[in-house]
N, C-alpha and C positions, 0 to 999 in steps of 0.2 A: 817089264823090268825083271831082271834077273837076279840071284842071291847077291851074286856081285854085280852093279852096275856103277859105268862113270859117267855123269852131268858131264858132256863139252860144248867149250863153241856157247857158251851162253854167259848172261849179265847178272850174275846170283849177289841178293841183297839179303846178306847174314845178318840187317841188323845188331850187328855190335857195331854201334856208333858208325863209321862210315866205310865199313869194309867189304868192299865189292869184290869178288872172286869170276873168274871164267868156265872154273871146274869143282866137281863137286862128287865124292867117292859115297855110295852106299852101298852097307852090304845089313843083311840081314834087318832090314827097317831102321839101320841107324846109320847116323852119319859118321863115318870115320877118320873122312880129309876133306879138307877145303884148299884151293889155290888157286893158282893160274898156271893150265898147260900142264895139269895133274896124267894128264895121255902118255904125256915123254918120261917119266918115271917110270923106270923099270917094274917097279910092285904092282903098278893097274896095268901093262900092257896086256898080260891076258882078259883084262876086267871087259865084259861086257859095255860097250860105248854107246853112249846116247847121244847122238851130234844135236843142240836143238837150233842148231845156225842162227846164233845171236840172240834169239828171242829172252824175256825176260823172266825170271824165276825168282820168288819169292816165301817167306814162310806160308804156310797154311794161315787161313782168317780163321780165329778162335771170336764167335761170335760173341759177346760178355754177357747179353742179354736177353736171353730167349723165353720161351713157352714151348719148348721143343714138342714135349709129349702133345699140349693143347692143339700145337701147330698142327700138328699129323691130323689128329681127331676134326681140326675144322677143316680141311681138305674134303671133307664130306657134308660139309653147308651149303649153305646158300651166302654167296661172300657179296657185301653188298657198297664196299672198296669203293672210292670216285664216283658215286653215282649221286650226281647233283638236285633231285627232284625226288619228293615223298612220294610221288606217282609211279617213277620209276622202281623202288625200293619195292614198294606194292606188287608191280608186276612181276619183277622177278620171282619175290615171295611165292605168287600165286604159280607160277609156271614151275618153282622148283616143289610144292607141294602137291603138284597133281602128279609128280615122280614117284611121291611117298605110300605107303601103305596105310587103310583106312583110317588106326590108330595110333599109329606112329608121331613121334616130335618133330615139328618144324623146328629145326635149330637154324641158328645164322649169326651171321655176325659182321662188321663193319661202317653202320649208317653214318653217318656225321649230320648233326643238324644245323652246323654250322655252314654246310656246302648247299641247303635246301635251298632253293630260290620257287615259290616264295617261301617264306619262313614256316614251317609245321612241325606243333608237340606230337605225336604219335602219341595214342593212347589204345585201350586194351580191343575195344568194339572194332576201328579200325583193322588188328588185327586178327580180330574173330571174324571177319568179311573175305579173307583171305586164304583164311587155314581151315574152312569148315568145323565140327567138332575137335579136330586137332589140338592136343594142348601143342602151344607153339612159345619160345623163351630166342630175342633175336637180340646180340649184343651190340652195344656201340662199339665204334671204332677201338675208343680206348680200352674197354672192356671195364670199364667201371659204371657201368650205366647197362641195365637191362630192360628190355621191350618183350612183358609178357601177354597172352591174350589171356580170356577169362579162364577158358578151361586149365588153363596153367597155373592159374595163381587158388581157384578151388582145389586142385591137388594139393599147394602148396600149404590151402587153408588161411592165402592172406585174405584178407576183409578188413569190410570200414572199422572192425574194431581191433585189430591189429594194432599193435603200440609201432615206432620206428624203435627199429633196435641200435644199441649204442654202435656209432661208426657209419648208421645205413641211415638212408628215409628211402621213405615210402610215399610219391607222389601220389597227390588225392583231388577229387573234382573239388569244388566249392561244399558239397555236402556230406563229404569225406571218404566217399568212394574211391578205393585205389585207382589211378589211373593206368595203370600196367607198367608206367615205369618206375624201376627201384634204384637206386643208387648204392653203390660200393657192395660188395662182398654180403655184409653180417644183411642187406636189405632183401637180395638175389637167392644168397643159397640156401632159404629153405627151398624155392623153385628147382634149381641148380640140381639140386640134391634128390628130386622126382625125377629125373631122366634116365633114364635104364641104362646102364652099361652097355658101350657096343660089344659084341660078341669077339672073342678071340681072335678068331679069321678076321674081320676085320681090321681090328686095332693094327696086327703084325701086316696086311696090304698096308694101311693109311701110312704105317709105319714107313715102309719102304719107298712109297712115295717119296715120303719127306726127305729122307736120307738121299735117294735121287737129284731132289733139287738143292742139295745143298753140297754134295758135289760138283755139280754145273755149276755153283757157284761160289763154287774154289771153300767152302767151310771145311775145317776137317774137325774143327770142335768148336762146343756152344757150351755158355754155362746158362744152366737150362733151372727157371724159377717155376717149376711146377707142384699140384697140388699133390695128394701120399698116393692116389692111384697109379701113380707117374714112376713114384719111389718103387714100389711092388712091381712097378713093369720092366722096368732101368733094372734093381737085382736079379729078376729073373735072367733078363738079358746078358747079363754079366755073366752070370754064373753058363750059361749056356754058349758064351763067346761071341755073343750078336749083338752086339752094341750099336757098332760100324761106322762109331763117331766117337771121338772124345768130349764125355759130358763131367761136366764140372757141376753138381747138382747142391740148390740150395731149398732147402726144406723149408716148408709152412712151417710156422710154430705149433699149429695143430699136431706136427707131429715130435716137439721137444721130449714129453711125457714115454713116449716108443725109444727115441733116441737112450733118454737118461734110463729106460728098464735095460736096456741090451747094452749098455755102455758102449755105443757108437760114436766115433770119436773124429774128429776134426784128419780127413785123409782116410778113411777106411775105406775100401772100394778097391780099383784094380787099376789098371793103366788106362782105360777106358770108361770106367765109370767110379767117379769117389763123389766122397761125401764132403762138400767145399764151404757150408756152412749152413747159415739160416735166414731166412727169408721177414720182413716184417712192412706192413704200412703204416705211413705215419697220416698220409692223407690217400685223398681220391688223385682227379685229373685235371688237365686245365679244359678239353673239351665238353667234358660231363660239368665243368663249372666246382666242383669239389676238391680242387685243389685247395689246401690251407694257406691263406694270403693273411698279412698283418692288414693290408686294405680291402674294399670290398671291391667286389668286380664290378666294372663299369656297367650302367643299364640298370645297376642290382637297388633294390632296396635297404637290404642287410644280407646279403651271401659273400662269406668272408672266405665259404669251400668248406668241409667235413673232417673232423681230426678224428680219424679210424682208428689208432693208438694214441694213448697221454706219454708225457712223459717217465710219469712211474711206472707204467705197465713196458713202457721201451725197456726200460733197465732194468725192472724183472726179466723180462727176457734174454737182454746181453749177460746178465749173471749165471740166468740157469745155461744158457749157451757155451756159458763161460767154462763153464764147469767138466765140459767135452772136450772146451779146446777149440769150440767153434765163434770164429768172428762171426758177425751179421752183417745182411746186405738190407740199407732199409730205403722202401720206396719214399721220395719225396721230392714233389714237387712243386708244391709252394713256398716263397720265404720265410711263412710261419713253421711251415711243416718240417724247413733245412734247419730254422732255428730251435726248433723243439728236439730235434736227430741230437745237433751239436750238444745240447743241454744234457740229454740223455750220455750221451758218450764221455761229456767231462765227469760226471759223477760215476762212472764205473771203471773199472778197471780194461787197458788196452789188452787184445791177445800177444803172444810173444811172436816176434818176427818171424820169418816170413810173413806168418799169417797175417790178413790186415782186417778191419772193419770195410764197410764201403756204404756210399750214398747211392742210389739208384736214380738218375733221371737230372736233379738236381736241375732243374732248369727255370726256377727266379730264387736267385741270394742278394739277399742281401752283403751290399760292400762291406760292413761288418763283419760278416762270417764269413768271410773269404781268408781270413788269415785264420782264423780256427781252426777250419778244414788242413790248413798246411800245418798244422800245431799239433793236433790232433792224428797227423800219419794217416789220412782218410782218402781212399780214393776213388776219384769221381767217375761212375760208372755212369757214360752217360751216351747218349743214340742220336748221332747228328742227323739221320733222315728225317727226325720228327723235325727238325729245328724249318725247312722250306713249308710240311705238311701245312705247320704250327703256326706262318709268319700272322695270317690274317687275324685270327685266333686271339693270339697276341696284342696284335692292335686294337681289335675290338674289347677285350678284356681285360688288359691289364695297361695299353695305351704306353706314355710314357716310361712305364717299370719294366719297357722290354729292353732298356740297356741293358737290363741287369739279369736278362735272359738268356741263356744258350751260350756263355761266357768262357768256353773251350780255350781261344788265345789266353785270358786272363789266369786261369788252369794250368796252364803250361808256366807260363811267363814268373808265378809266384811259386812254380816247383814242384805244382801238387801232382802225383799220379791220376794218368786217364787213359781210360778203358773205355773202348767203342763197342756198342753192340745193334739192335735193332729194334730190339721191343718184338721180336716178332712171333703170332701174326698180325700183330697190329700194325707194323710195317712191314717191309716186304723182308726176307732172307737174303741178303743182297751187299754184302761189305764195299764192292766197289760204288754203287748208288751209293752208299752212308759217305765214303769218304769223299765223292765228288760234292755231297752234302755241304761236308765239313768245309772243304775246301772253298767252294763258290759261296753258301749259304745264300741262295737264291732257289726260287722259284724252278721249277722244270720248264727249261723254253723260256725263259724268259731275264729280262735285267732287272728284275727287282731283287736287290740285296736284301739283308735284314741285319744290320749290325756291320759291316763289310771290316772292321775294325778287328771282329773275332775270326777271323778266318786262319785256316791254318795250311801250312805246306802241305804237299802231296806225299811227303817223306812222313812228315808227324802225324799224317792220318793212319798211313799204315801203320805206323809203326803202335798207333792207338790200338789195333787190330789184329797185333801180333804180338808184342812184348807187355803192351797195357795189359792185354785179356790176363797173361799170364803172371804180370805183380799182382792184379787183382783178385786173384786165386793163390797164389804162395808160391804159384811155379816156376820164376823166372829163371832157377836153377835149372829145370829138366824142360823148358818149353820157352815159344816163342822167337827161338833164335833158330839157325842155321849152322853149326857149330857141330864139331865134333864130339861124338857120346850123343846128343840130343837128336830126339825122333826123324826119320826121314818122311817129316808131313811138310808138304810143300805143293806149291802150284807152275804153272808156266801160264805167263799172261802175253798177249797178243801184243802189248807195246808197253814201253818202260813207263810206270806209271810216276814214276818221279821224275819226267819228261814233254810231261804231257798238257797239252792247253786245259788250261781248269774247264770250258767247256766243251772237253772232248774226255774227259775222266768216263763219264759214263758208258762211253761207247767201248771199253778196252773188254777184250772177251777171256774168260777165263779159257785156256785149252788144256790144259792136264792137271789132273788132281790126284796128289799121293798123299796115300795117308800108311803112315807103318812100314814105307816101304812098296806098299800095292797100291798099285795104279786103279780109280776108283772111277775117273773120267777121261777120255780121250777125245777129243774132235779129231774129226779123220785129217784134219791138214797137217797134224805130228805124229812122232813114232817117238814110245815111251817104254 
């Protein structure tokens, strides 16, 4: 594309409510006309033409839910993704450690123990058989569950006399021996926290990687919930102009104390990386079993799941947050953990508009706190891919209380703001798989529904994906839309996806990604 280029000849969905155009004017990465038949106007006839012959063009997927920086970093694991057997898990283990250097980490991450047939806890010995000397730390899918072997957890200095620390446990044999797996955060990262920094050179490869695949798949921004290693790499970036994505970045609270010395304030940042809030949990996950339930999980004897933050430590946090100007985004996903969130949020004070608070995941509410959420201006930041990953999960775990799971239609229907993202890398980087998620809420390849009741149009997915990302961050003024003054971040997709058989959503291919203006992906069957 050129300084001045004209969209023609195509099916552009601006997103403001149902205004579809033919043509579309950029010039200097922004968009400056919208119409139909914008060619026959005198003002673009010298304009550089892009004919895209009818194909469809849409905003750019602003993903809401990432691990951007993490994502990169595990692109150099060992990814242990759909792999149904603990035998299998093992093998790859072993075959991606004989890659590794004598003393080097076996890191990894994916298992689900929920897919093992037969059924196996993983424990530390297991994976000392695997990794030689190696200290080795391999995460669960959800990443709230970690799988260390011995020499990992000696660095770390856990032992039988290890207390659990508030938020974590530390699973143990019968005679209180760790068994390598820790649950949530405060459990892992003294572990965590032993693994050496990759080296520069690397991070900036892993880096590029990533930003490759997520041009192939049409993202041109993620709001990225990374740890402060993340924050120090994103500034640098910034400041140096290599971003190459718009990141909407919300902080650990580990790092409030940095924020409140340097008075960094809710939007500081650049057009490509700001500072969009702060990050907090309230619980673990439903696969790790540590999600906060008012009931206890089926099979359980007493596991109700792990409350990572109380309520008074939430609203310590939303205050001193407050105090920047910055909403929080807080993970939860149990109906104790939504209800503990809500609690927390009526007792402190709302940010002032734009800005908003947000739930993250939100996937069992209680029918109660469903009008809360719409009372409270909360919006629900939530990842329809997990909702097919999640269905079995579900039924084994929480049984009947999965009406009250993945409840996206009921979201819409009661008014509240939603925001699609992916979790990822615990799901794949992938907004059209999310929305054909949303849309079918079934299984891959298959007719098994889960709720078929919550499903949503092919229109309100996207639109979850492009204007949600941007309420959910404060931007709806400068992003999300298609519109005149706002960014030329856009896509060309293979067929109209608000057209499309719920199961043929998946198969639509992205083929051109602009972001700013500059064309970022190409398939060779357009000219852009």
């Amino acid at each position: 594309m050129t300084t001045k280029s004209l969209i023609c000849n195509a099916r552009i969905y601006t997103m403001h409510g149902a205004l579809t155009v033919n043509s579309m004017a950029v010039e200097k990465g922004r968009v400056v006309a919208i119409g139909d038949n914008l060619q026959q106007a005198e003002q673009f006839r010298r304009w550089h033409r892009v004919d895209l012959k009818g194909l469809t063009v849409v905003p750019g997927f602003v993903d809401a839910h990432t691990h951007f920086y993490f994502f990169a970093l595990s692109l150099a694991t060992v990814r242990l993704h759909g792999l149904n057997s603990f035998q299998a898990c093992l093998d790859k283990i072993t075959q991606h450690a004989k890659t590794l250097k004598r003393n080097e980490w076996v890191l990894g991450e994916g298992y689900e123990l929920h897919r093992f047939k037969p059924q196996v806890e993983p424990d530390r010995y297991m994976l000392d058989n695997v990794t030689g000397n190696r200290p080795a730390i391999i995460f669960s899918k959800d990443q709230h569950s970690a799988w260390a072997n011995s020499k990992a957890l000696e660095l770390a200095g856990i032992t039988s006399r290890t207390r659990d620390p508030e938020g974590g446990a530390i699973i143990r044999f019968p005679d209180g021996t760790p068994t390598g797996i820790l649950r949530e955060i405060p459990a892992y990262e003294p572990v965590f926290a032993k693994i050496p920094h990759p080296s520069q050179s690397t991070v900036d490869r892993l880096y590029a990687k990533a930003l490759r695949i997520a041009y192939e798949k049409g993202v041109t921004g993620v709001h990225s919930m990374d740890n402060p290693d993340a924050f120090a790499f994103f500034m640098k970036r910034a400041e140096q102009g290599k971003v190459g994505i718009r990141i909407n970045y919300y902080a650990p609270v580990d790092l409030l104390p940095l924020l409140r010395k340097t008075k960094t304030r809710y939007g500081t940042g650049t057009d490509f990386f700001r500072l969009a809030g702060i990050k907090i949990f309230a619980d673990g996950a439903l696969g790790s079993q540590t999600a906060l339930c008012f009931n206890k999980y089926i099979g359980s004897k007493h596991n109700y799941g792990i409350e990572v933050t109380s309520v008074s430590k939430m609203m310590t946090y939303i205050r001193t947050a407050g105090k920047l100007e910055l909403p929080v985004a807080i993970h939860a996903i149990g109906d104790k953990a939504v209800a503990n969130v809500l609690d927390a949020f009526e007792q402190t004070s709302p940010p002032q508009p734009p800005v908003r608070h947000r739930i993250e995941h939100l996937q069992l509410v209680r029918k109660k706190d469903i009008q809360r959420i719409k009372q409270l201006g909360i919006v629900a930041s939530v990842q329809p891919s997990h909702c097919p990953s999640d269905i079995d999960m579900v039924r084994d775990y929480w049984g009947a209380r999965g009406a009250n799971a993945y409840i996206f239609r009921t979201f819409l229907n009661k008014g509240i703001d939603v925001a699609f993202g992916s979790d990822c890398p615990i799901e794949p980087l992938d907004p059209i798989s999310g929305m054909a998620a949303a849309v079918r809420r079934a299984k891959p390849h298959s007719r098994d529904t889960f709720y078929p009741e919550q499903r949503l149009t092919a229109f309100e997915a996207l639109s979850a994906f492009t204007v949600g990302s941007a309420i959910a961050s404060g931007e709806s003024h400068c992003r999300g839309y298609l519109l005149p003054g706002y960014p030329a971040d856009f896509i060309v997709l293979s067929d109209d996806i608000t057209k499309t058989a719920p199961t043929k959503i998946e198969h639509i291919k992205v083929l051109g990604t602009v972001l700013d203006g500059k064309v970022k992906y190409r398939d060779n069957s357009i000219t852009l």
